[in-house]
Steps between C-alpha positions, in 0.01 A plus 500: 500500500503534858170320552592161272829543638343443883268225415838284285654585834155335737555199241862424490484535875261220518592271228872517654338423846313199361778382354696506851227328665551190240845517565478512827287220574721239253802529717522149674202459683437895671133507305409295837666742726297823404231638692157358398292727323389593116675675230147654365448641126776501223635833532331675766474212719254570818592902486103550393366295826747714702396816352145446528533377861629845578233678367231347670397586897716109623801546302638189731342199306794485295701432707242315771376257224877400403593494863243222578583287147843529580658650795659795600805449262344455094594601197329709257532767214464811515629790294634323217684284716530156720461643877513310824272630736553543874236470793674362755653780800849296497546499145427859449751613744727224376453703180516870625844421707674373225446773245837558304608139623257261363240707368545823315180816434286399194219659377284451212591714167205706539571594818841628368321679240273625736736653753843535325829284438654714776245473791549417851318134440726405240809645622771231601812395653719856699270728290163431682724425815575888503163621343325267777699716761431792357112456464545387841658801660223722355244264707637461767352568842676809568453695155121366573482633860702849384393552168233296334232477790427892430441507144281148561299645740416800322448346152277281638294792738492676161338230252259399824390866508416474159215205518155578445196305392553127400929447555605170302792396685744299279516825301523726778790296627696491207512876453601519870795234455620676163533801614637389820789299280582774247531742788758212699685464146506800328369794732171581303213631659141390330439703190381467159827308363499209785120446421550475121790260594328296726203470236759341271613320782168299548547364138843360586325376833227325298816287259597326808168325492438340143627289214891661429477465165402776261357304233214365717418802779467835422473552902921415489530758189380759633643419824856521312392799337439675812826358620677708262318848559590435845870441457497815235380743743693387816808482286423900444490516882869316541653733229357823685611382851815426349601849371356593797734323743786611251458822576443419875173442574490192701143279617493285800298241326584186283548643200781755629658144670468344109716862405736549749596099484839368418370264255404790220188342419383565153153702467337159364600346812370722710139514329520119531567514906251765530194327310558181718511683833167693395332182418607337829392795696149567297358193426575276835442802771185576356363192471609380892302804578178442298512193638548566838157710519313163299664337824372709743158594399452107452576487906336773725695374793814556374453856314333585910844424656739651180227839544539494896907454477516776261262719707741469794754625285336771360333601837880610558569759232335829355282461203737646255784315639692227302615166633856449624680177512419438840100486393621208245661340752211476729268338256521114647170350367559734152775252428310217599237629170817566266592166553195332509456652163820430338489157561137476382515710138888646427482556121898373474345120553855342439864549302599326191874396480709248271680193602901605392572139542303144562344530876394191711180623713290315676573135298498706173673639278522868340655518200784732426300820328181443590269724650368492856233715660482474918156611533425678848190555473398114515693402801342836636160344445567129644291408779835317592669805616250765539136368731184620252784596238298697291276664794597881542611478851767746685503376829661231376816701497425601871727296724817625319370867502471533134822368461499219198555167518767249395661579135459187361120546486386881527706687218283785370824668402693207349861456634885388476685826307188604317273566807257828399657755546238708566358252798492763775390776286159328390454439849552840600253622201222260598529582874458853447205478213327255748542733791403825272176293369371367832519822670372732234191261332294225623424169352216320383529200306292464265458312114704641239362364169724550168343446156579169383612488124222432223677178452721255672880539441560291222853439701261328768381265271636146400363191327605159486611395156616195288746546225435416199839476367852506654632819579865621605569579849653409847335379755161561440406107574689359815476134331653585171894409430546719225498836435138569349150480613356178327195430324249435743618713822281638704569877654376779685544810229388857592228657327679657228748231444207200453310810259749495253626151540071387426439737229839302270337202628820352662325453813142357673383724785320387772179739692691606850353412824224798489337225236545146633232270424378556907417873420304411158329272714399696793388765215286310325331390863468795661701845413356735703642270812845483355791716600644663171702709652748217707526337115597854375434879573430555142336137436302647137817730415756204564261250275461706186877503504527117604304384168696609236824321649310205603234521172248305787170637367377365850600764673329766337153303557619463889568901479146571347325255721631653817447867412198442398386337817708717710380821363140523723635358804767794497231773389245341801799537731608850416090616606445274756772397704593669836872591601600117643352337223599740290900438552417109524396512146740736368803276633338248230492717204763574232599828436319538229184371693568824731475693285188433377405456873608875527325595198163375636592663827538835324207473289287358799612791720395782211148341467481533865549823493287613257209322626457748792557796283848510367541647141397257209787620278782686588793587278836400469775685721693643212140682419412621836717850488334587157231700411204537247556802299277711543477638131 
């Protein structure tokens, strides 16, 4: 009930925001005085392009390629909704300052679902006023400098004395930043109970980051699943701590604040504050710091003067000792790196908020309850405010000591009432991680290759169709006046979309890019010359599930044809080429070619070896403890 319940919800949502956006744009004349921009699919709108754009290692095309078609103010949707979107510094702040005035805190349902009706992100009006200050007073500098800066230090000198062998980072930072934020919020040392939690926790993580509807991801269903074992055992926690604090047992953390309060929060509430805080803390913390290391083994010369400022420091105190608040404080060119690397890669990329009336901006016009979304990130990354934007580069940051710059255009935190937080803390965390790393390991970059998937997302995929039929929407084609797609339109669908839409024939698919008619062509010439690989990583993969949508018998000739061709150049390269010519050729290959290329490699390398006198036949691993029996 539950789950069709959720999904009538995702619908109504959208069909009601559709049907605001028609409304909207009747009223005499304002249809000119929106923000340029597309209003994507029926339904789902451009949610899919967004998604996928995260996923991949350039989330900012999304927002680049709109950006450059139509400016820094455009309109999209996102979400199940019409959304302006925001990359301009004056705008955003324009936005951020008049929170409660113009603009009021609007997330996406499944963010609600996600972290709870009664979170600190949702919160409005005198109620996140005093939970704001609250939150606040627990971060600030001086519980930091008297309290927190211990337990940081040693948390992290405790997971750092752990590492052995191969460490992988992102999820050695995330334990670090969970336990450091259950022990800030509800006094818990690491144990066996915050690691099963924080195993749930990377479920709920994992929601934020795909389709919110049920029906269509089973990533989100699980996600809300987890969200719900989560809430079950902290609400345990808040019902022990409060019979504890009845009976007079009182915690100097947040959860004995959420007790002891005047405003008798109920234990749902609570659970609700508390999951929203521990996703703050885990995700974005551990991620700054992961990325912070990319940062600095991609440039030797800074990581030299971070390990030489932190040497100084530690040249000063015993080896057992822990850092005092002074030691932050002395950390000049530190800053310069926590900056440099919020502004290149903070997860929180921007705020979404709706319009609580109609808002002129910048010769357009908002309309009262839409959505708007001031993206950070992008003006982060614009060569107009930052030289080399997207070059990792802390000296930048020099001349003001570390200090950032003007509001309007560095805002890693956000702003207005709802700045983080949590700002100085993450700072804090990062600065003493960095200086516990530096001095205790040394770096060497070097390439960190993950197994691709078997096959390309199918959310990565799109194809250009034609309908075959008029269909019911809004939107979906710019030049249309009425509310449907009409017979003949032609659309970018994702994969699974232009699937279904082919096999009940309402639609004629087009061969992507991959398979233009200059890549059959340069195939049929010469395919051992031709670069597969820039067409697609999985070139053969991608085709077989190209024909069936596009029913072009072509391409499985072109896919034949090229392997077939292919397929001795790669197995001449793999014995005869040396390292240079080696990497030349690989860069060529689809991933499928390498591993075939590896494959030849491997079986090139074991003939090798038994030519000077290596064993003809040796047996399999899982045999090599056992014995012949000797009856």
């Amino acid at each position: 009930m539950d789950f069709l319940t959720s999904v009538l919800l995702s619908l109504a949502l959208s069909a009601a925001s559709a049907l605001l956006f028609v409304r909207f744009t009747r009223r005499g004349g304002l249809q000119r005085l929106l923000p340029p921009g597309s209003l994507g699919l029926p339904l789902i709108g451009e949610t899919l392009q967004l998604i996928a754009a995260y996923k991949t290692e350039n989330p900012e095309p999304f927002i680049d390629e709109r950006v450059r078609r139509h400016g820094p103010v455009f309109t999209t949707h996102v979400f199940g909704e019409p959304t302006v979107f925001s990359a301009d510094p004056e705008t955003n702040r324009f936005i951020l300052q008049n929170e409660g005035k113009l603009f009021e805190v609007s997330y996406p349902g499944s963010i609600s679902n996600l972290l709870g009706r009664h979170s600190l992100l949702l919160m409005k009006g005198g109620l996140h006023k005093r939970m704001h200050s609250l939150t606040m007073s627990f971060n600030s500098t001086t519980i930091i400098r008297d309290h927190l800066l211990v337990d940081i230090d040693r948390l992290i000198r405790l997971n750092l004395r752990s590492w052995s062998g191969r460490v992988l980072l992102m999820e050695a930072a995330k334990k670090i930043t969970f336990e450091l934020t259950m022990k800030q919020l509800m006094s818990f040392d690491p144990g066996e109970w915050t690691e099963s939690l924080r195993k749930e926790y990377l479920l709920v993580i994992e929601g934020f980051f795909t389709v919110p509807l049920p029906l269509f991801s089973a990533t989100y269903r699980r996600a809300i699943r987890a969200r719900t074992k989560v809430a079950e055992a902290l609400g345990k926690m808040v019902r022990r701590r409060r019979r504890e604090q009845e009976e007079g047992t009182v915690m100097n953390d947040m959860l004995g604040a959420l007790l002891a309060g005047d405003d008798r929060f109920m234990d749902e509430e609570i659970v609700d504050f508390l999951v929203a805080l521990l996703v703050a803390g885990y995700e974005t913390t551990s991620t700054i710091m992961t990325l912070a290391v990319k940062f600095l083994t991609e440039t030797p010369l800074a990581l030299a003067q971070l390990k030489e400022e932190h040497e100084t420091i530690g040249a000063r105190k015993g080896p057992s000792e822990g850092l005092e608040w002074t030691d932050y404080k002395s950390m000049p060119f530190t800053q310069c790196v926590v900056n440099e690397t919020l502004r290149i890669a903070n997860i929180i990329s921007g705020v979404f908020r709706r319009a609580m009336t109609d808002i002129p901006i910048k010769g357009y016009v908002i309309p009262k309850g839409w959505k708007v979304f001031a993206s950070f990130r992008a003006v982060h990354l614009d060569p107009d405010h930052f030289k080399d934007a997207r070059t990792f580069n802390p000296w930048r940051w020099q001349n003001n000591s570390g200090s950032t710059t003007s509001g309007n255009v560095y805002t890693p935190f956000g702003g207005g009432p709802r700045l983080c937080p949590g700002y100085e803390l993450g700072r804090v965390i990062l600065s003493v991680f960095l200086h516990r790393l530096v001095t205790r390991f040394r770096f060497q970059a070097f390439l960190f290759t993950v197994s691709p998937p078997r096959r390309p997302p199918p959310q990565s995929l799109s194809f250009v169709v034609i309908f075959q039929e008029a269909v019911n929407g809004v939107g979906i084609d710019p030049s249309s006046e009425q509310n449907c797609v009409e017979q003949g339109s032609k659309v970018e669908l994702p994969f699974w979309l232009a699937s279904e839409l082919r096999r009940r024939n309402a639609v004629v698919a087009h061969a992507p890019a991959s398979f233009d008619q200059k890549t059959r062509l340069e195939v049929l010439v010469d395919p051992a010359c031709v670069d597969l690989r820039s067409r697609s990583p999985y070139f053969y993969e991608l085709g077989c599930k190209v024909i069936p949508i596009t029913r072009d018998r072509d391409i499985g000739l072109l896919l034949f044809s090229a392997f077939k061709k292919r397929y001795k150049e790669v197995l001449v390269k793999a014995h005869t080429s040396g390292n240079v010519a080696c990497r030349k050729s690989l860069s060529r290959l689809t991933k499928e070619e390498v591993n075939l290329y590896e494959a030849a490699q491997m079986s090139m390398a074991a003939f090798k070896q038994w030519r000077i006198g290596g064993s003809r036949l040796q047996c399999a691993s899982v045999l090599g403890m056992k014995r012949k029996s000797t009856d």
